[in-house]
C-alpha positions as CSV (number, residue, x, y, z in Angstrom):
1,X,-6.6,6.0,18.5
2,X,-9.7,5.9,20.1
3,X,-11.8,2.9,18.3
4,X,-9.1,0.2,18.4
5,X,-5.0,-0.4,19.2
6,X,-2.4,-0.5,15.9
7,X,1.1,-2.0,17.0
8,X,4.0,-2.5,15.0
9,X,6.4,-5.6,16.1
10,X,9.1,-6.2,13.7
11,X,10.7,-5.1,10.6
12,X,12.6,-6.8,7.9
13,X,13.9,-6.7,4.4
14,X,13.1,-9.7,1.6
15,X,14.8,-9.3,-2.1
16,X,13.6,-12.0,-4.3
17,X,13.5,-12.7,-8.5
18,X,10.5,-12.1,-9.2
19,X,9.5,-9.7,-6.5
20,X,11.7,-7.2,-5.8
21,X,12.8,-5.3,-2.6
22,X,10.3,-5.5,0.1
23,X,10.4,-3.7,3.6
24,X,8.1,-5.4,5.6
25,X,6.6,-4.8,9.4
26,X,4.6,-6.6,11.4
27,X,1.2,-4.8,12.1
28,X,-1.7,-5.8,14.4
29,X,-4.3,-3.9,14.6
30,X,-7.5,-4.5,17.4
31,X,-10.9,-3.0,17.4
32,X,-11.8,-1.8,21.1
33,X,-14.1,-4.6,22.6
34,X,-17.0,-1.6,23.0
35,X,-16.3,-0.1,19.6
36,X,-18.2,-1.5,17.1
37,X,-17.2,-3.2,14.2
38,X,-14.5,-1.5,11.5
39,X,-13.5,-1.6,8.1
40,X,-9.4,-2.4,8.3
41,X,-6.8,-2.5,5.5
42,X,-3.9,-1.6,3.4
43,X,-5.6,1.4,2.4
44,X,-5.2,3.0,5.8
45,X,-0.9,3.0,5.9
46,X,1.7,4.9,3.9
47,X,5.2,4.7,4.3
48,X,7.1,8.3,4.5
49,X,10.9,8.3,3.2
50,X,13.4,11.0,2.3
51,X,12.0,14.9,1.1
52,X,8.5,13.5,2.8
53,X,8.3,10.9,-0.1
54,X,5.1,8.8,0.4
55,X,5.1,5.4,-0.4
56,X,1.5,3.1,-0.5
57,X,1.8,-0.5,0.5
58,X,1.4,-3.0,-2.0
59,X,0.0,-6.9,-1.4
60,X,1.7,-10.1,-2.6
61,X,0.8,-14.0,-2.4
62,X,3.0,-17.0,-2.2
63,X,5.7,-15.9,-0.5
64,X,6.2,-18.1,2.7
65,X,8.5,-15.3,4.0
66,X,6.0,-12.8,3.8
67,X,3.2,-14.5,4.9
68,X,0.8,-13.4,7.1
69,X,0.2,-10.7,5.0
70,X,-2.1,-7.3,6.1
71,X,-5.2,-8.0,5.0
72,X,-6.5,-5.7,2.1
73,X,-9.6,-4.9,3.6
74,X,-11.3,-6.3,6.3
75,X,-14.4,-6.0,8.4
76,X,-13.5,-6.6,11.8
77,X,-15.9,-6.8,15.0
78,X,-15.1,-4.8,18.3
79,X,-12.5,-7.1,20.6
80,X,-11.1,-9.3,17.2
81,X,-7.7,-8.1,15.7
82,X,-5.7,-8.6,12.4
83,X,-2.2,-9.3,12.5
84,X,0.1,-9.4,8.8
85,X,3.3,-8.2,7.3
86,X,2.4,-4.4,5.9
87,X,4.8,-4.6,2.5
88,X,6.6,-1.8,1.0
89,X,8.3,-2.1,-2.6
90,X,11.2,0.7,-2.4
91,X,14.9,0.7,-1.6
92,X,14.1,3.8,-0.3
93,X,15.4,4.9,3.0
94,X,11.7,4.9,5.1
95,X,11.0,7.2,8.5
96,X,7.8,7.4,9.6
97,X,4.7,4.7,9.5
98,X,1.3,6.6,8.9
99,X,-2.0,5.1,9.9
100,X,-5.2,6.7,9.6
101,X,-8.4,4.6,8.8
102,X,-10.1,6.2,5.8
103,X,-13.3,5.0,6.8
104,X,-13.5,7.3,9.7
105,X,-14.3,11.0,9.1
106,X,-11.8,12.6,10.7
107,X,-10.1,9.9,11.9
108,X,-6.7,10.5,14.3
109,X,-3.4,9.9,12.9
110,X,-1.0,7.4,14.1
111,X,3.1,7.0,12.9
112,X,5.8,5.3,14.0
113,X,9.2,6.5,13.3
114,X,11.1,3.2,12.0
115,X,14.2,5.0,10.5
């Protein structure tokens, strides 16, 4: 990516009354210090599982577990970062990661295969 660096740390699962089955990862993602500013957020990431299923991340409060969570969108000046748990609501079987920032004509793709 050539406007900022998207890592992803850790993984793990949270099943809870009242929330459901989340797989969660641990994003960051930093703008480039000579980049600009950029517009970051949920709406950037699916989640790919079996047959090329795609699965759209969803945002929760109040769960101490969970918590950071990605921000849903974000303006973020070049050389600051964001850093939250990316939450997926599926017992699904997920694959790939997908990042691409919509706010970026033709912006690259990333994925990370976490399955």
């Amino acid at each position: 990516l050539p406007n900022h660096k998207v890592t992803v740390s850790r993984r793990k699962t949270v099943s809870e009354p009242g929330l459901g089955y989340i797989q969660a990862f641990m994003v960051k993602s930093c703008v480039n210090a000579n980049a600009g500013t950029m517009r970051l957020g949920l709406v950037d990431w699916s989640a790919v599982g079996r047959g090329g299923a795609n699965y759209d991340p969803i945002s929760v409060s109040g769960y101490p577990m969970l918590s950071p969570s990605y921000p849903g969108q974000r303006t973020v000046r070049a050389g600051q970062c964001v850093r939250g748990w990316l939450l997926f609501e599926t017992k699904a079987k997920l694959y790939y990661l997908i990042y691409s920032n919509v706010m970026v004509m033709n912006a690259d793709e990333a994925s990370w295969k976490i399955g």
